[in-house]
C-alpha positions in Angstrom: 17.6 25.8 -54.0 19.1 24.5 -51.0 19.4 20.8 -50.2 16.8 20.6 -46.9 16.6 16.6 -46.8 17.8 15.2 -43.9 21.5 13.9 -43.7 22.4 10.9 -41.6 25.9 10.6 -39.3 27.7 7.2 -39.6 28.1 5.7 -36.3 31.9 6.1 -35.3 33.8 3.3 -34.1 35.7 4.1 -30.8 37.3 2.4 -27.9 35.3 0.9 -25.1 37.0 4.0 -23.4 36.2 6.6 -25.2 32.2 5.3 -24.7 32.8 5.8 -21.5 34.1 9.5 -21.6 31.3 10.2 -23.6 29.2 8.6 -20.9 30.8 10.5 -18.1 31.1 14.0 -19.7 27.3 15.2 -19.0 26.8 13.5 -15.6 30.0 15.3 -14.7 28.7 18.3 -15.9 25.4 17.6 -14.6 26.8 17.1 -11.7 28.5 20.4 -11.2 25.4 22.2 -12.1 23.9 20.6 -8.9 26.4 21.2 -6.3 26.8 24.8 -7.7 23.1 25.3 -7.1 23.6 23.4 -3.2 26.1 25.8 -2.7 25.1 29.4 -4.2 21.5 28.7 -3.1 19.0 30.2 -5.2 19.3 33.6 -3.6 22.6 33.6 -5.3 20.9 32.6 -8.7 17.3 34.3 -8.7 17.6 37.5 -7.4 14.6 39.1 -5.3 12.8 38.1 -1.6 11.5 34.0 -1.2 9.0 33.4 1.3 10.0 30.8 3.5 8.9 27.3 2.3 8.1 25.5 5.2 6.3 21.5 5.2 6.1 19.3 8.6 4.1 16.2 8.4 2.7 14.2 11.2 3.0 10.5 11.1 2.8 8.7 14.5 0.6 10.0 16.9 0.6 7.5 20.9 -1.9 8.9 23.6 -0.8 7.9 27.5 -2.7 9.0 30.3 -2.2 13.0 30.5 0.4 12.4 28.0 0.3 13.3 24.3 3.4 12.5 22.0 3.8 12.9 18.1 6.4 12.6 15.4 6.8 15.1 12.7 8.9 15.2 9.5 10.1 17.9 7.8 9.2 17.7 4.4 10.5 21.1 3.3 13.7 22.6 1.4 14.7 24.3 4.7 15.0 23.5 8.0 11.8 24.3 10.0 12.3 25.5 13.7 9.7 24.7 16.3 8.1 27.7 18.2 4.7 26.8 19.9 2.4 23.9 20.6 -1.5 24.6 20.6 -3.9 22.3 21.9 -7.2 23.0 21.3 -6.4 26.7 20.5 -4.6 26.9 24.2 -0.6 27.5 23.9 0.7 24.2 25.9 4.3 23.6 27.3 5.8 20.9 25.4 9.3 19.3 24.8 10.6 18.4 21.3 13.8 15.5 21.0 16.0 16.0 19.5 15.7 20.1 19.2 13.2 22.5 18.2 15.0 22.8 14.6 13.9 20.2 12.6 16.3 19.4 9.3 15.0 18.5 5.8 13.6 15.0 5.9 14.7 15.0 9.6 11.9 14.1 12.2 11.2 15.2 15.2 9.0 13.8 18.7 7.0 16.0 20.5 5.5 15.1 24.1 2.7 17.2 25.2 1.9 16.8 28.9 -1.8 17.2 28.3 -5.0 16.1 30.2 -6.8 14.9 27.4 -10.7 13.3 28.2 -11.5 10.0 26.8 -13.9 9.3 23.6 -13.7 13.6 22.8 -11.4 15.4 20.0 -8.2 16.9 20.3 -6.3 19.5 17.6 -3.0 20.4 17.9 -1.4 22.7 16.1 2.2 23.9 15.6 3.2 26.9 15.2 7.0 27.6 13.4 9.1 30.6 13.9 8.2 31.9 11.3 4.3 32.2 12.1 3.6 29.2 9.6 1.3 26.8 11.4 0.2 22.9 10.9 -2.6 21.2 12.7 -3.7 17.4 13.8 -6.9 16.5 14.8 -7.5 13.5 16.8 -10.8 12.6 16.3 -11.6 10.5 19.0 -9.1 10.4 22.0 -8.1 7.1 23.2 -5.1 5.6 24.7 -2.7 3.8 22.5 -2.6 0.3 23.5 0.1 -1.1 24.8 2.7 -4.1 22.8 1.3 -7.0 25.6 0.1 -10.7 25.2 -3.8 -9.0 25.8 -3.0 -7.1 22.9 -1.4 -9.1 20.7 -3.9 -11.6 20.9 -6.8 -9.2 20.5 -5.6 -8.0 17.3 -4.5 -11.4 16.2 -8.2 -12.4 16.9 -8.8 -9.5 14.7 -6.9 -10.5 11.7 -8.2 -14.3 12.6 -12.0 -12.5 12.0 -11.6 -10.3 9.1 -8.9 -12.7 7.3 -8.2 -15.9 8.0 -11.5 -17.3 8.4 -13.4 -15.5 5.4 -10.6 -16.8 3.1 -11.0 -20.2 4.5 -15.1 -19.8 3.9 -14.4 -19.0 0.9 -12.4 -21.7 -0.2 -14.7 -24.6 0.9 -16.7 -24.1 -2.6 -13.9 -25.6 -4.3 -16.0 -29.0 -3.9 -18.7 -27.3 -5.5 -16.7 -26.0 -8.3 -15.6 -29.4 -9.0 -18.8 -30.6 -10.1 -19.8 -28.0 -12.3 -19.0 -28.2 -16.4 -15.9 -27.0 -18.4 -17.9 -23.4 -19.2 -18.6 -23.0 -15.2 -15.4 -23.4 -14.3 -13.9 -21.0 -16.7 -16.7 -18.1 -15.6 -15.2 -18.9 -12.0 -11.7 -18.4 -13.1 -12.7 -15.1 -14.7 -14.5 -13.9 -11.7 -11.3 -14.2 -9.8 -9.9 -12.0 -12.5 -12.5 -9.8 -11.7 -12.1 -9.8 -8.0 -8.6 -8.9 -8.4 -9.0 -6.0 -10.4 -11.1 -4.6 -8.0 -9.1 -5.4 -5.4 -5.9 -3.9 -7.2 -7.8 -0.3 -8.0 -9.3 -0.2 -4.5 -5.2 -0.8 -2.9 -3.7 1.7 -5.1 -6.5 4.1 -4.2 -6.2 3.5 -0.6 -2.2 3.9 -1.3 -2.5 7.1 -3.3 -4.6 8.4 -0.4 -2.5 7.5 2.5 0.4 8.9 0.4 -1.1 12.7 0.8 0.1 12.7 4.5 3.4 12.3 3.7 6.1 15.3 3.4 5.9 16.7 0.3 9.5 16.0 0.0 8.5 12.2 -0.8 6.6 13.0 -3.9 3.4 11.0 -3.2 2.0 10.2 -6.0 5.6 9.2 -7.5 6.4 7.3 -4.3 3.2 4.9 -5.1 4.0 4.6 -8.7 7.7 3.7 -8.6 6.9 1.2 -5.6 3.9 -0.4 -7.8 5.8 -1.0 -10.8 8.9 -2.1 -8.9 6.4 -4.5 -7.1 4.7 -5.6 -10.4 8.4 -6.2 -12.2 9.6 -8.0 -9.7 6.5 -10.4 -8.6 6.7 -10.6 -13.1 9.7 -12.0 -12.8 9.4 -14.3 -10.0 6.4 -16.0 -11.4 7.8 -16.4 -14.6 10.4 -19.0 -12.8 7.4 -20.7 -10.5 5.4 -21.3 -13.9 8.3 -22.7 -15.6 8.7 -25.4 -12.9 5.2 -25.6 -12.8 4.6 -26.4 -16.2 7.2 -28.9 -16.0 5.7 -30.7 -12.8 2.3 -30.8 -15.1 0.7 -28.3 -12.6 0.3 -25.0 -14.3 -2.8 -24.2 -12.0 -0.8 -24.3 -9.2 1.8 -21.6 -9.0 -0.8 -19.3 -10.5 -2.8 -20.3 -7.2 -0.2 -19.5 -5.4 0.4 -16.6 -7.3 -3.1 -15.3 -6.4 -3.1 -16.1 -2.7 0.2 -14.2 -2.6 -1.4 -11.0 -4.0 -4.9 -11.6 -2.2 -2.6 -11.8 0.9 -0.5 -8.2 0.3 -3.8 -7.0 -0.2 -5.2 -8.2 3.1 -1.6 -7.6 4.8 -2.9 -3.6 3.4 -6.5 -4.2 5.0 -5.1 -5.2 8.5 -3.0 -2.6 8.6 -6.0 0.2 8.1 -7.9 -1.7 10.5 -5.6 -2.1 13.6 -5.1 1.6 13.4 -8.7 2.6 12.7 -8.8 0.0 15.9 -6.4 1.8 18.1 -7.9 5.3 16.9 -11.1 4.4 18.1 -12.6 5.1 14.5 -14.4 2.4 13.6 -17.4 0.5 15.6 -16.5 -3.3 15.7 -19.9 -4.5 15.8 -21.0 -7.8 15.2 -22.4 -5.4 11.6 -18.7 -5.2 10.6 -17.5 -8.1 11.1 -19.8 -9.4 9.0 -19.5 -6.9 6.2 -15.8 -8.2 6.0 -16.6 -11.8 6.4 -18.8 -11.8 3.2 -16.4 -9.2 1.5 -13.4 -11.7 2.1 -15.2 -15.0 1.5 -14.7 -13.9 -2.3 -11.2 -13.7 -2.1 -11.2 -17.7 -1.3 -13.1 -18.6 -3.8 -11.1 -16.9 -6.3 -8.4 -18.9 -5.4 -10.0 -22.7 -5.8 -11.4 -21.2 -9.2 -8.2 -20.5 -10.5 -7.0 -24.5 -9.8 -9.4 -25.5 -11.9 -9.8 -29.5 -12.2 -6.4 -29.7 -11.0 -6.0 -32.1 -8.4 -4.5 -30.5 -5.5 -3.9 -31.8 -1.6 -5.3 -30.8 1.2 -1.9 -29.6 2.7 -1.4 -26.8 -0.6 -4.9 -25.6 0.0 -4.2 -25.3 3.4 -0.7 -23.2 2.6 -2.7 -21.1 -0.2 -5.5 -20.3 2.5 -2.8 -19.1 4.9 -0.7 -17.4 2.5 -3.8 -15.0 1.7 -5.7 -14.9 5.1 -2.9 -15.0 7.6 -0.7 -11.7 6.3 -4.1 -9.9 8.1 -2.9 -10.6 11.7 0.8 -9.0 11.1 -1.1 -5.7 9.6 -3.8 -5.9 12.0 -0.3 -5.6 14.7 1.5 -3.4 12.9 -1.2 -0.7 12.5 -1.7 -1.2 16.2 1.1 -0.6 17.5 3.7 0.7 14.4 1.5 2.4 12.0 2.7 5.8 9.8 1.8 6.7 6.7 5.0 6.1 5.2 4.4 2.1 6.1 0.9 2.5 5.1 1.9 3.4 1.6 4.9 1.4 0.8 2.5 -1.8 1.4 -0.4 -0.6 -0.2 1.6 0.2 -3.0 3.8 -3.2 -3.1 0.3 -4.8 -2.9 -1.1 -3.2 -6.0 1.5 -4.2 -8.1 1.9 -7.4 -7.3 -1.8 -8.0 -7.6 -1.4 -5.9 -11.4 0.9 -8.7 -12.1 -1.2 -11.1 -10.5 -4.1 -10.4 -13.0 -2.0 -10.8 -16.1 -1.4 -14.2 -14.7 -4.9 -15.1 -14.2 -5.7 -13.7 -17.9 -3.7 -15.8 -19.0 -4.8 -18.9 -18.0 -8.7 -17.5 -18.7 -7.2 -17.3 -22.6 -5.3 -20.1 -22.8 -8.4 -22.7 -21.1 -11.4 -21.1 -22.0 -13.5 -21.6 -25.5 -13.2 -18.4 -27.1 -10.7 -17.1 -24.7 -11.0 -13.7 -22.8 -14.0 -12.2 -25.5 -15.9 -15.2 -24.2 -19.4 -15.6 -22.8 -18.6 -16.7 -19.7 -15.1 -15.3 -19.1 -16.6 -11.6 -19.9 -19.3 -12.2 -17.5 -17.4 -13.6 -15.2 -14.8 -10.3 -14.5 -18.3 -8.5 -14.6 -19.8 -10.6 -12.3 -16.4 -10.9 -10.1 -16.5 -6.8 -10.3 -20.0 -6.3 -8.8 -19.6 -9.3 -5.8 -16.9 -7.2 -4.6 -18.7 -3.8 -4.7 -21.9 -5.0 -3.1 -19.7 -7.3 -0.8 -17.7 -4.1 0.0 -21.1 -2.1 0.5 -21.2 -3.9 4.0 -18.3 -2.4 5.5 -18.8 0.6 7.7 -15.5 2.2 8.1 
C-alpha cells in the first residue's frame, strides 16, 4: 500500500539574490500575460461578436441663465463617442470640450445652451454613437451660485447653524457631567461610544451610496472599503503616538477627546458637504423645522465629547479647540458642496470619515473597559451605547432631507 502521508520540503538556503529572482519570476510573467491581453484585445483571445460596453457618469452639473453645462466620465473599457444631447426628450445643439470621443476614465464638459425655467425639472440624456443612451434628471432647476463674499458667507452661516453651534450646545453639559457619580459618568462615556457607531454606519452608508454614481471603472464599493480601512489604519496609528504622550503628560482623557472631536468633525466635514449641495440643488427646504432637526441631532455629538474627559481637568482653551475641531470642518463642506461638489469628493470623505470614526470607537472602548466597574458588559456602559444608539435615531428623525 502506498505511503499517502504528507511529506514536508526543507526550506533551502539561498542568496538574498536568488530570493529576489524567485520574487521577480511570476510578476514578470504576470506581467507579460497583461500587456499581451492590452495588446491582442480580447477579440484576439475570445473569438465571436462583443457588444459594445459603454459607461459615462455624470458628476458636476452648474446651471447659468439659458446655460446648462455638465461633466461626464467615461467609466468604460472603450472609448465612448458623443452623438446627441436630449433635453427633455427634444434633441438640443450642444458643444463637448475637449471632443465628442471621450477616453477611458477621461472626462468630458458639455455646455447646453438651454432656456431652462426656474423651480421645474430638467432630464438630459445622451445619446452615444452607438445608440446607447444615459440620462440626468435635475430635479429642481436653479442657478448654481456663484464663488462671492454673499455666498461664502451664506454657506459659512450654514455650517455655523448646523455645526458649530450644536456641537458647542452640546458641550456646555460638561458642568453637569461633573457633578454626577463615578457610574454616571461612565454611562456618558459609553453613550459617546454609542453615538459614534451610529454615526460611523450612517457615513459609510451615505459613502457607499454616493459611490453608485461613480464610473463603474472605480469599483464603488471597493473604492469605499480600501479608503475606510486606509483611513482607520492610519488614524490607528496616529493615536497610538498622541496616547503615548498622553499617558505620559497624566492626561489619557485628553487625546482620546481629541481623538473623538477629530472623527465627529470628518463626519460633520461629510454632513456639510451633502448639505451645501442639497443647498445649491434646491432640494431641501431650510426652514426654521430643519434647522432645528440638526441642532438637536448635533448637540449629541458635544456632549459626547465632554463625556469622554471624564473628571479630567481640562481648560477652557482645549474645550474651545475640541469644539472647533468637530463643529468647524461643517463650513468647508458646507463650501465645497456648494460650489465643488462630485461624487468622487463626496465619497473619498465620507469614506475617510468612517474609518477614522471605526478607529475612533475602539479608542472610546477602551477607555469605557479600562474606567468602568465591570468594564464594557457593564450596567451602565451597555445601556449607555444603547441609549447613545437611540438619541441619535430619534435626534436624526428630525431631519427632513
Amino acid at each position: 500500500m502506498a505511503d499517502i502521508r504528507e511529506k514536508t520540503v526543507a526550506p533551502k538556503t539561498l542568496t538574498p539574490g536568488g530570493r529576489l529572482i524567485l520574487l521577480v519570476i511570476p510578476l514578470l510573467l504576470l506581467g507579460g500575460l497583461v500587456a499581451a491581453f492590452v495588446v491582442i484585445g480580447p477579440r484576439g483571445i475570445f473569438p465571436g461578436e462583443f457588444p459594445p460596453v459603454e459607461d459615462l457618469s455624470f458628476g458636476r452639473v452648474t446651471l447659468a441663465p439659458n446655460e446648462i453645462k455638465m461633466v461626464v466620465t467615461n467609466g468604460g473599457p472603450s472609448p465612448v463617442t458623443i452623438a446627441q444631447i436630449l433635453v427633455d426628450d427634444a434633441y438640443w445643439e450642444h458643444e463637448v470640450v475637449p471632443g465628442r470621443t471621450v477616453e477611458r476614465l477621461g472626462s468630458a464638459t458639455i455646455t447646453i445652451p438651454y432656456p431652462w425655467v426656474e423651480g421645474e425639472p430638467a432630464a438630459i440624456t445622451i445619446v452615444t454613437e452607438t445608440g446607447v443612451t444615459f440620462t440626468h434628471e435635475i430635479a429642481v432647476a436653479t442657478a448654481t451660485p456663484a464663488v462671492d463674499m454673499r455666498f461664502l458667507i451664506t454657506f459659512a452661516m450654514l455650517g455655523i447653524y448646523i455645526g458649530v453651534i450644536p456641537v458647542a450646545l452640546g458641550m456646555t453639559w460638561r458642568p453637569f457631567l461633573l457633578t454626577l457619580s463615578d457610574r454616571w459618568i461612565h454611562f456618558f462615556m459609553a453613550l459617546t461610544a454609542g453615538i459614534l457607531i451610529f454615526i460611523g454606519v450612517e457615513t459609510f452608508v451615505e459613502a457607499l451610496e454616493n459611490s453608485h454614481g461613480l464610473p463603474t471603472a472605480f469599483g464603488s464599493t471597493g473604492l469605499v472599503t480600501v479608503v475606510a480601512l486606509a483611513s482607520f489604519l492610519v488614524i490607528l496609528l496616529g493615536s497610538r503616538r498622541i496616547r503615548g504622550i498622553g499617558a505620559s503628560a497624566g492626561r489619557s482623557g485628553l487625546p482620546v477627546a481629541y481623538a473623538v472631536a477629530t472623527g465627529i468633525g470628518l463626519h460633520n466635514l461629510g454632513e456639510g458637504l451633502a448639505v451645501g449641495a442639497a443647498y445649491r440643488l434646491g432640494e431641501i427646504a431650510l426652514g426654521a423645522f430643519l434647522v432645528i432637526g440638526f441642532a438637536l441631532h448635533n448637540t449629541t455629538e458635544g456632549v459626547g465629547i465632554v463625556s469622554i474627559l471624564g473628571r479630567k481637568k481640562t481648560s477652557l482653551k482645549h474645550l474651545i479647540a475640541l469644539g472647533a475641531l468637530a463643529g468647524v470642518p461643517t463650513i468647508f463642506g458646507a463650501w465645497t458642496g456648494a460650489f465643488f461638489f462630485s461624487p468622487l469628493i463626496a465619497t473619498v470623505f465620507l469614506a475617510i470619515a468612517a474609518g477614522a470614526i471605526a478607529e475612533v470607537v475602539v479608542d472610546v472602548m477602551r477607555v469605557v473597559r479600562d474606567d468602568a466597574v465591570g468594564g464594557l458588559m457593564s450596567t451602565e456602559s451597555l445601556a449607555g451605547v444603547v441609549t447613545g444608539l437611540a438619541v441619535m435615531y430619534l435626534t436624526g428623525l428630525l431631519i427632513a432631507a
